[in-house]
C-alpha positions in Angstrom: 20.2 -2.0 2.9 19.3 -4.8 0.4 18.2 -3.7 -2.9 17.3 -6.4 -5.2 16.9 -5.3 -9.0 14.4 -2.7 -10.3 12.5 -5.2 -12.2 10.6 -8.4 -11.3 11.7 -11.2 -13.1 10.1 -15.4 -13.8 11.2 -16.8 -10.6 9.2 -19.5 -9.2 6.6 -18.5 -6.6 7.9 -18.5 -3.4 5.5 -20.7 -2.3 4.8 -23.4 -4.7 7.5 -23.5 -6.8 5.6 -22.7 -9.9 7.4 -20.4 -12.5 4.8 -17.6 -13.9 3.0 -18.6 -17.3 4.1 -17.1 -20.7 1.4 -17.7 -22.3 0.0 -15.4 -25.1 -0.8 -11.6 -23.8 0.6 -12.8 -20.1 2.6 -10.8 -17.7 4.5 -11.9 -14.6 2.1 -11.4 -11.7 -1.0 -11.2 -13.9 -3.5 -14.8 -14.1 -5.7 -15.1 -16.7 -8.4 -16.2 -14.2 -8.3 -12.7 -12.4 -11.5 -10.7 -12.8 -11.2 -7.1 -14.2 -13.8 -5.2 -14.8 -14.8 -4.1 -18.1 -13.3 -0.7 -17.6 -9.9 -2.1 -16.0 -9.3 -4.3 -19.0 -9.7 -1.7 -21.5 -7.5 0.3 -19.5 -5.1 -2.5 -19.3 -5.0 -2.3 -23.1 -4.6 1.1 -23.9 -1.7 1.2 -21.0 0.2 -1.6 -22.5 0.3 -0.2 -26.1 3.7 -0.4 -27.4 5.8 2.9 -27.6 5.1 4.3 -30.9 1.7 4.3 -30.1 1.9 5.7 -26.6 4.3 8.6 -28.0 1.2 9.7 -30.0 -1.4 9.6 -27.6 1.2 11.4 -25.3 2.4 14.1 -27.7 5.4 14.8 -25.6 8.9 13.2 -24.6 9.4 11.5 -21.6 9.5 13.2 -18.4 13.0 13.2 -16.3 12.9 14.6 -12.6 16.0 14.4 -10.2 17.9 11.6 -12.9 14.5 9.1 -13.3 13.0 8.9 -16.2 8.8 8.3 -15.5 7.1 5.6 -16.8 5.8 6.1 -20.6 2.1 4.2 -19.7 2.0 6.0 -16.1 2.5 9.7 -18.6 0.0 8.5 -20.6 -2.6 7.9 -17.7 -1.4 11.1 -16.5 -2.2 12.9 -19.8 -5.1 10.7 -20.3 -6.6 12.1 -16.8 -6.0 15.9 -17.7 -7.7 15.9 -20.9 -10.3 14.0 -19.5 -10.4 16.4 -16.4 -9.8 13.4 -14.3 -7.0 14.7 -12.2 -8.2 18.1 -11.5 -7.9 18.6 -7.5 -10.9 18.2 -5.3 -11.4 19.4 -1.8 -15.1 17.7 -1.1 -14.9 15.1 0.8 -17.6 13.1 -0.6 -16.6 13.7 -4.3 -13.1 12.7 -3.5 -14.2 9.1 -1.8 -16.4 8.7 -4.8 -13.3 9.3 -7.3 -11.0 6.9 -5.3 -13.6 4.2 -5.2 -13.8 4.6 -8.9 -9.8 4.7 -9.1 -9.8 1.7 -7.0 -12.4 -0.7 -8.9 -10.4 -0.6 -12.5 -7.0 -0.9 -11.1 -6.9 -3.7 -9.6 -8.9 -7.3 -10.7 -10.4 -9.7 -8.1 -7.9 -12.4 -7.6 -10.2 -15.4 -7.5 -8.9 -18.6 -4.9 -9.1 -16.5 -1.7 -12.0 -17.2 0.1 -13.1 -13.5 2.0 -15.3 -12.8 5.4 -17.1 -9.5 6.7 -17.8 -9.3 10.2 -17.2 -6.6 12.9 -15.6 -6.5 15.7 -15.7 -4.6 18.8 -13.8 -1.0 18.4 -13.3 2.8 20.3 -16.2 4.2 18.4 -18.6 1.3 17.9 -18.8 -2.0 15.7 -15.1 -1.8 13.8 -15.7 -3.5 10.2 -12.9 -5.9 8.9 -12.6 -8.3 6.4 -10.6 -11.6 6.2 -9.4 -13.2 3.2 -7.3 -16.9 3.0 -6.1 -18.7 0.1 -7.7 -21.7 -0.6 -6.3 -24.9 0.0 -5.2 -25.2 3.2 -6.8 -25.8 6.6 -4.1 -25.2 8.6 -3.2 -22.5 11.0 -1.2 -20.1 8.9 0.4 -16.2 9.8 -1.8 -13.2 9.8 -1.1 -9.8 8.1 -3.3 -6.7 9.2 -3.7 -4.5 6.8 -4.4 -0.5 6.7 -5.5 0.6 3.8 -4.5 4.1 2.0 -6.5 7.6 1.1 -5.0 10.1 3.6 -6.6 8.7 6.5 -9.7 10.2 4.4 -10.7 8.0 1.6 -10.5 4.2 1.2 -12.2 1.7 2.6 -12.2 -2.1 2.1 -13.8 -2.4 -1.2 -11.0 -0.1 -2.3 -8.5 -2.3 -1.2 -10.2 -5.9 -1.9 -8.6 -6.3 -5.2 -4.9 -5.7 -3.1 -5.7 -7.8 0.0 -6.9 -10.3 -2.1 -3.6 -10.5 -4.1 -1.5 -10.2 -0.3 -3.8 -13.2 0.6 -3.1 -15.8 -2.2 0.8 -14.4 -2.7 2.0 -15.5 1.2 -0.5 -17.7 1.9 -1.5 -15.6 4.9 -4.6 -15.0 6.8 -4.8 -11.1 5.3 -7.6 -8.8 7.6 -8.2 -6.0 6.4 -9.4 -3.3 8.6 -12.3 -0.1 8.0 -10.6 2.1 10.4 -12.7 5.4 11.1 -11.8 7.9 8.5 -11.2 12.0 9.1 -12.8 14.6 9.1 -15.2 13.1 10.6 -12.4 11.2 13.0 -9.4 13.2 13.0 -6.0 11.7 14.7 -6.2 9.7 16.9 -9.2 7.7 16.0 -8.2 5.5 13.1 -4.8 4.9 15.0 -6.8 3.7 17.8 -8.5 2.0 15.4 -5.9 0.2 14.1 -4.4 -1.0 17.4 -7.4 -2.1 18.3 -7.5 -4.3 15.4 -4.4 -5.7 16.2 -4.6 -6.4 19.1 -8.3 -8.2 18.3 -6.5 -10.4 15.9 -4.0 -11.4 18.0 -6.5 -12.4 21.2 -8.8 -14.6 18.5 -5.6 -16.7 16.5 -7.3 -19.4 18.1 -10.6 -18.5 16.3 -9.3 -17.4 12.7 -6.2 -20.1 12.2 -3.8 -18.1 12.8 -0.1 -19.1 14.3 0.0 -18.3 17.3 2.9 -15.2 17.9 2.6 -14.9 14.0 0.7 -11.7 13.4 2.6 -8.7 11.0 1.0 -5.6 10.0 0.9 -4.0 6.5 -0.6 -0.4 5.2 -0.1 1.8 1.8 0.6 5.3 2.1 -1.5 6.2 4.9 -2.0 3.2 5.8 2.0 2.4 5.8 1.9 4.9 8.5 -0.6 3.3 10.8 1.5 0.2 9.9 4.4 2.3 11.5 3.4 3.2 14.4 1.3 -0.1 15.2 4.5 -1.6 15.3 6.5 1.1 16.8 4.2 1.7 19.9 3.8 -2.1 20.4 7.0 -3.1 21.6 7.6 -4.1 24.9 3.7 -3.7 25.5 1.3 -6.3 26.8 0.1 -7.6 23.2 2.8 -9.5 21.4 4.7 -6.8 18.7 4.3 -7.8 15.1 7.0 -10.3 14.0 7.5 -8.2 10.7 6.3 -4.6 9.2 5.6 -3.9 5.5 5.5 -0.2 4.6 4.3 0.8 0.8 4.9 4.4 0.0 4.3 5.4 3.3 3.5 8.8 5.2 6.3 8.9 8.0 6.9 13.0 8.3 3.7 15.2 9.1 6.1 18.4 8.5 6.5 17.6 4.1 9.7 19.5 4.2 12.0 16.2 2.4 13.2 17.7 -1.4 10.7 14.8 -2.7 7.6 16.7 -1.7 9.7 20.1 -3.5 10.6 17.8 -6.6 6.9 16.4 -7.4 4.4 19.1 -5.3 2.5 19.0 -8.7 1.8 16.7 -11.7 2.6 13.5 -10.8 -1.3 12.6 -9.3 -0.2 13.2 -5.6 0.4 16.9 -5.3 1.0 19.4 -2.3 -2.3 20.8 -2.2 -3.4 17.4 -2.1 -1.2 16.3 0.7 -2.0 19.4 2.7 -5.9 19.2 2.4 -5.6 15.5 3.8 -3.2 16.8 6.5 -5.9 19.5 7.7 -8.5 16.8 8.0 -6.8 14.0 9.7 -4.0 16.5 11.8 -5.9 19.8 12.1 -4.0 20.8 15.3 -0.4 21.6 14.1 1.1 21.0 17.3 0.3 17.2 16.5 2.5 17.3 13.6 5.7 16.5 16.0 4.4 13.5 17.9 5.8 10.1 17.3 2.2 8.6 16.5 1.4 11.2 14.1 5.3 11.4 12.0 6.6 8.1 13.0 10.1 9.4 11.6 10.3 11.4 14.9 10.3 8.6 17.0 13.3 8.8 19.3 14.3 5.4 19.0 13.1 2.7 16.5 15.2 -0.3 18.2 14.1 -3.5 18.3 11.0 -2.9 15.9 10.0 -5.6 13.6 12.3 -6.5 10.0 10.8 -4.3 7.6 9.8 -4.3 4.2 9.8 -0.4 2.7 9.2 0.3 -1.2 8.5 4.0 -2.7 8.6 5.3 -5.9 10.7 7.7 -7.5 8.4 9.8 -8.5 6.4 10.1 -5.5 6.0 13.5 -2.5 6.6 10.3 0.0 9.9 9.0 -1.4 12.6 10.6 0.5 10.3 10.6 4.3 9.8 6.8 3.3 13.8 6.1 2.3 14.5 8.1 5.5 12.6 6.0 7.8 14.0 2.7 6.5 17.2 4.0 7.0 16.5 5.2 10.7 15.3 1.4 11.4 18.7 0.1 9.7 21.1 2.6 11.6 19.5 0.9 14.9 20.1 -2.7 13.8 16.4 -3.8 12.4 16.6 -5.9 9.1 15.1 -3.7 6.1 14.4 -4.5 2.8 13.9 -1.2 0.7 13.2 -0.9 -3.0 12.4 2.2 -4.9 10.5 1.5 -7.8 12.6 4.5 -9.6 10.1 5.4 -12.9 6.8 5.0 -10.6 4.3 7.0 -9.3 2.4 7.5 -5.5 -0.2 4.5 -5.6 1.2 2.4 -7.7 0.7 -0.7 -5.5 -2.9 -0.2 -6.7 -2.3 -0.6 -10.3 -2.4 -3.6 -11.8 -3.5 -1.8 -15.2 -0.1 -0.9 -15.6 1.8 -3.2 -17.7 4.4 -4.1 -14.9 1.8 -3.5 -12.6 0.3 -6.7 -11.1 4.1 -7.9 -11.4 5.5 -5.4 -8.9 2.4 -5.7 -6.9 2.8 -9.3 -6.7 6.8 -9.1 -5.9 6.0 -6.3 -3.0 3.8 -9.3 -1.8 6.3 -11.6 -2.4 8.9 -10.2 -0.1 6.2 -9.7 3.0 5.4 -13.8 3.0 8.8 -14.1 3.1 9.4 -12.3 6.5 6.1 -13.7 7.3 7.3 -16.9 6.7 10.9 -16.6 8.0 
């Protein structure tokens, strides 16, 4: 499996050629012309404090688990959130898709240059919203990504996600849509699966329509929305809409059972915990016989030949990691290329914060290496 280094470095963008800026208080993936909001940059400060000053805010050593050593800014957002009684668990729905649109608005910053669309589109259960967003600067037909976004198939939606699609869209110069599949409880499995074919399958019939090259659609989720990823492009081979030409899978939720060590290893402290996990389980699986099929745990699926080149990333310190390592490594042992990069001293969701001082950096390389199978 190809495993490039753990950290991004200046190459040039792999699309113009342009090396990153090092310009005072820059950091590689980070442009001075991206819009935080007020409360993201002064998180963005206080994260990127050097280590003396973390060490005292933290008041403890670092924290090791299984030989990785986590991140000193992630401990003290961690810490940050207890004291704060940020990170204290909650089990109603409405307060947790009010925290996690919260989360969502100061971690990432608006990347400005993509030009972005709302309009629906027929779905299962009614008008299906999505958005579309295109870097500027080019009228040509260009690939599309469809992206799933994250929150347990229970939170997130695509103002939670802007700030990410936004960076997808002016990384690979793709047409990036982003998709408001139904969410549980309300829609348990199967809906936002349906959902997300649907969407796909909408994208490719209108190319024409949105500028996109023909054949040239790939499909992109975090977490739970790496597992929609999955199985859109698992269930769509050898079907009568064309399968994505490449798959790009970001933490993502591919065993319905949690029984890897990672979930054993990090069930509590590390913002995703096991009560978590198993709350948003209940809502979007309630029947446990639904845990085994292939469209729920995409891991199970008997055989994963011929599915698209792949893009995994986890991070070490994450309930996900092993379930996500164990899927790239079932689409490798049947011949499918796979890029897979664990991001060894990060934590479930960091694709979603650029606060962190790496942050924007490992967001943008994550983008990075999806325009280039895009692109391939």
């Amino acid at each position: 499996m190809d495993r490039p280094d753990h950290r991004p470095d200046h190459r040039p963008d792999h699309r113009t050629g342009h090396r990153p800026g090092r310009g005072p208080g820059h950091r590689p993936g980070h442009r001075p012309d991206d819009r935080w909001t007020p409360l993201g940059r002064a998180a963005r400060r206080l994260l990127g404090l050097p280590e003396p000053a973390l060490a005292r805010i933290i008041g403890a050593p670092p924290v090791e688990v299984d030989g990785r050593v986590l991140n000193r800014s992630i401990q003290a957002l961690i810490v940050a959130g207890e004291r704060l009684k940020l990170t204290e668990s909650s089990f109603d729905v409405g307060e947790r898709r009010a925290r996690f649109r919260a989360a969502a608005a100061t971690g990432m910053p608006a990347r400005r240059g993509v030009h972005t669309s709302d309009r629906r589109i027929p779905g299962p259960g009614g008008a299906l919203p999505i958005r579309t967003y295109r870097r500027l600067g080019h009228l040509g037909d260009v690939p599309a990504v469809v992206y799933f976004h994250g929150g347990g198939w229970v939170v997130g939606d695509l103002d939670t996600h802007d700030g990410t699609c936004r960076l997808l869209a002016d990384v690979t110069g793709c047409l990036v849509v982003a998709v408001d599949y139904r969410l549980a409880p309300e829609h348990p499995f199967p809906a936002p699966l349906d959902d997300a074919l649907t969407a796909y399958r909408w994208v490719h019939e209108h190319a024409g329509e949105l500028g996109v090259t023909p054949g040239r659609v790939g499909v992109m989720g975090d977490s739970a929305g790496g597992n929609l990823a999955a199985v859109v492009a698992a269930v769509t081979r050898g079907g009568d809409v064309p399968a994505p030409v490449a798959q790009c899978l970001v933490y993502p939720a591919t065993d319905a059972h949690f029984d890897s060590r990672s979930h054993d290893l990090f069930a509590d402290g590390f913002f995703l915990t096991r009560p978590d996990m198993e709350w948003f389980r209940a809502q979007y699986l309630p029947d446990p016989d639904d845990w085994d099929s292939p469209l729920a745990s995409p891991l199970l699926t008997d055989d994963l030949g011929g599915a698209a080149p792949a893009v995994v990333v986890t991070a070490g310190f994450d309930p996900l990691r092993d379930e996500g390592r164990a899927y790239a490594e079932r689409l490798q042992d049947v011949g499918v290329p796979v890029t897979y990069r664990c991001y060894d001293d990060l934590v479930h969701g960091f694709f979603g914060m650029g606060v962190l001082p790496d942050g924007m950096a490992v967001a943008t390389e994550v983008c990075a290496a999806m325009g280039d199978l895009m692109h391939g």
